[in-house]
C-alpha positions as CSV (number, residue, x, y, z in Angstrom):
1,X,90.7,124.3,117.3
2,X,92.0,123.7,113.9
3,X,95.5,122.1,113.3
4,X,97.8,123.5,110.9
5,X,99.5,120.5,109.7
6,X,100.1,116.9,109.4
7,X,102.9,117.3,112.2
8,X,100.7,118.9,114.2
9,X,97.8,116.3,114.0
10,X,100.3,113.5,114.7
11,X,102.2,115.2,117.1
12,X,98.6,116.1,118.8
13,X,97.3,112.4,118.6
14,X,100.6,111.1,119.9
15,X,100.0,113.1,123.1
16,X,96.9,112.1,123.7
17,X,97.3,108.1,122.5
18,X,100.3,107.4,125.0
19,X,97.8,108.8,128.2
20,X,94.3,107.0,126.9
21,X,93.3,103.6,125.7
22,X,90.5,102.6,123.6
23,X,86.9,103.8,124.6
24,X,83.8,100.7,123.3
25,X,80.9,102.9,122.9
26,X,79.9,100.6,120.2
27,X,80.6,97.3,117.7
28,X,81.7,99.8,114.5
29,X,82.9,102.4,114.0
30,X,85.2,102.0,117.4
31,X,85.9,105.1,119.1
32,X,88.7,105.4,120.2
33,X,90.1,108.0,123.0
34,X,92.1,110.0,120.6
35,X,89.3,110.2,118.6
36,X,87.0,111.2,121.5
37,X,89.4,114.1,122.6
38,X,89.7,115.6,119.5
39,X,86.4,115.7,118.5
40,X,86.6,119.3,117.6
41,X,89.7,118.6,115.7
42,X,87.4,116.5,113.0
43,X,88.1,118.2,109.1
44,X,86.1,118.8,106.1
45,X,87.5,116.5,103.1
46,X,86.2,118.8,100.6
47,X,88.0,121.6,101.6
48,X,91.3,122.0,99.6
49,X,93.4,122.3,102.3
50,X,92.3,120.1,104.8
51,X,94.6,117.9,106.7
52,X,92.3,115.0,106.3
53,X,93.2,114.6,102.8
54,X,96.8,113.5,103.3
55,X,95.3,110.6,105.5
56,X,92.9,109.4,102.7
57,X,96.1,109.7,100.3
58,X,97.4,107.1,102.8
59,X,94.4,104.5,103.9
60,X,93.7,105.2,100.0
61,X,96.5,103.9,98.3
62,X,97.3,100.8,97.2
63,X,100.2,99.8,98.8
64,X,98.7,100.8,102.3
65,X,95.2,98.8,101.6
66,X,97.4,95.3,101.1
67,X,99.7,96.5,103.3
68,X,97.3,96.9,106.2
69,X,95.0,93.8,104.7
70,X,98.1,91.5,105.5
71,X,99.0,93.0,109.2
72,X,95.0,92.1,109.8
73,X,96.2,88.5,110.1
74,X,99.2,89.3,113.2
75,X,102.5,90.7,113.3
76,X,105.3,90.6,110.1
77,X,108.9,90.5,109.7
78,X,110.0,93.3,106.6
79,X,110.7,90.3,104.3
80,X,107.4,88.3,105.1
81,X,105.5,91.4,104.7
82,X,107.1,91.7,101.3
83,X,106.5,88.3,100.1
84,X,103.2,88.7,101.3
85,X,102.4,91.8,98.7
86,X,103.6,90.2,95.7
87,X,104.8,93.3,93.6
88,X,105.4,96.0,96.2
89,X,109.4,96.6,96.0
90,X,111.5,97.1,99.1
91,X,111.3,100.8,98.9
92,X,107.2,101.1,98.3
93,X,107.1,98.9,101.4
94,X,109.7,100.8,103.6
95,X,107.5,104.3,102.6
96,X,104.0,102.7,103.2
97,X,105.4,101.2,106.2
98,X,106.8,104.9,107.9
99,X,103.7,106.8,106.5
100,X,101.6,104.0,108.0
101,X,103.9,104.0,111.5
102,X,103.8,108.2,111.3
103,X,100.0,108.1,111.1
104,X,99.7,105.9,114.4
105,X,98.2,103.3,112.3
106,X,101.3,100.6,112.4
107,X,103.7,100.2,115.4
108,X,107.5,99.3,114.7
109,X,109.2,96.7,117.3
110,X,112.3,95.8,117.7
111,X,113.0,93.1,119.2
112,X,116.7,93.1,120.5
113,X,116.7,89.9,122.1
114,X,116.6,88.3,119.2
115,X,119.8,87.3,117.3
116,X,119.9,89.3,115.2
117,X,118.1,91.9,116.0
118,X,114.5,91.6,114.6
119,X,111.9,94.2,113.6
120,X,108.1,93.3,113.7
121,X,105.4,95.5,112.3
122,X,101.4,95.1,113.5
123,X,98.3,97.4,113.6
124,X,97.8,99.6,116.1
125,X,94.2,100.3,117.9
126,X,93.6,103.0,115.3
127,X,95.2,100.6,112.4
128,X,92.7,97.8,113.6
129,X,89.7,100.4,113.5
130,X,90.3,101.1,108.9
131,X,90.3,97.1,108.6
132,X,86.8,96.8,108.2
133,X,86.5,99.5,105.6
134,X,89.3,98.0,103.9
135,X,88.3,94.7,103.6
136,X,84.8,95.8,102.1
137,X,86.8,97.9,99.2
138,X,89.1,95.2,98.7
139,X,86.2,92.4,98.4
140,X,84.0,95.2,96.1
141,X,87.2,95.3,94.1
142,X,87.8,91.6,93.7
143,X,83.8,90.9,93.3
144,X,83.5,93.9,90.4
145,X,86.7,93.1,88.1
146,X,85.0,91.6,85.5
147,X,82.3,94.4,85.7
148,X,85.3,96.7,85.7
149,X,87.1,95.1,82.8
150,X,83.7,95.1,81.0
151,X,83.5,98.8,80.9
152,X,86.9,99.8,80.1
153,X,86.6,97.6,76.9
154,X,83.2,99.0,76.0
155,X,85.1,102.5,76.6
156,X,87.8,101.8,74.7
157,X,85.1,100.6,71.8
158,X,83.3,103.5,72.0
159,X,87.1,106.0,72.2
160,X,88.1,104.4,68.8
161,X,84.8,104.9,66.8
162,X,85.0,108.9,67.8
C-alpha cells in the first residue's frame, strides 16, 4: 500500500514506533521495526511525486546534517545546540529542529522538574540509524574542499574566456 502524504507516512510510522522497538538483524544498516512493517510502504526516489523525496529534502539539508552531527554526541539544550552550529539562527534551528522531531528522527523533552522548565533534544532510534551516512558526507565534504575549490576556480577560468 502506497501512502498519499507526508502526514500519512508519519502518522503511519508513529503507530507503529510507539508498539515496536528496534529489530538487530545486522551491524548497518539497522532495521528497525517500523522499517520492518512497512516494508511494502518503501518509495521510488525517482519518481516525481514520491514521498521519499521530502525526507531526503530533510536528512539532505544542511542545517539537519550539523544539526543531527551534533545530537550524535548526547542530548542539547536549544541554546547549546545553537552555539554548537555556528551560523544557524534561532529560527533555521527551531524549523530543522520540528521537521527533524515530525520525521521521528529527534525527540523533544521537557523536563519540568527543572527550574525553569527545560527542553532537551536527542536522536531517536531512527535519528541514530542516518548518523553513519552523515558522518561519511560530512568527512567527504571536509576531506574534498580544496578539490572542490579547485574546480570552481578552474570553472570560473574557463566561464570568463567564453
Amino acid at each position: 500500500m502506497k501512502l498519499a502524504n507526508r502526514a500519512d507516512i508519519n502518522h503511519h510510522f508513529n503507530g507503529i514506533q510507539t508498539q515496536e522497538g528496534t529489530l538487530m538483524t545486522s551491524r548497518y544498516p539497522e532495521e528497525t521495526a517500523m522499517s520492518k512493517a512497512a516494508a511494502d510502504d518503501t518509495g521510488d526516489l525517482y519518481s516525481m511525486d514520491c514521498p521519499c523525496r521530502d525526507v531526503l529534502d530533510l536528512i539532505g539539508s544542511k542545517w539537519s546534517v550539523l544539526v543531527i552531527g551534533r545530537l550524535e554526541e548526547g542530548p542539547y539544550r536549544f541554546g547549546e545546540l545553537r552555539r554548537a552550529v555556528p551560523g544557524i539562527t534561532q529560527k533555521m534551528l527551531t524549523q530543522t529542529l520540528r521537521r527533524l522531531e515530525e520525521d521521528g528522527m529527534v525527540n523533544r523533552q521537557v523536563l519540568a522538574e527543572m527550574r525553569p522548565p527545560r527542553v532537551e533534544y536527542s536522536l531517536t532510534e531512527l535519528g541514530q540509524t542516518i548518523t553513519e551516512p552523515l558522518e561519511a558526507i560530512r568527512t567527504w565534504t571536509e576531506q574534498h574542499l580544496p578539490d572542490v575549490r579547485l574546480a570552481r576556480d578552474q570553472f570560473a577560468a574557463s566561464a570568463s574566456n567564453h
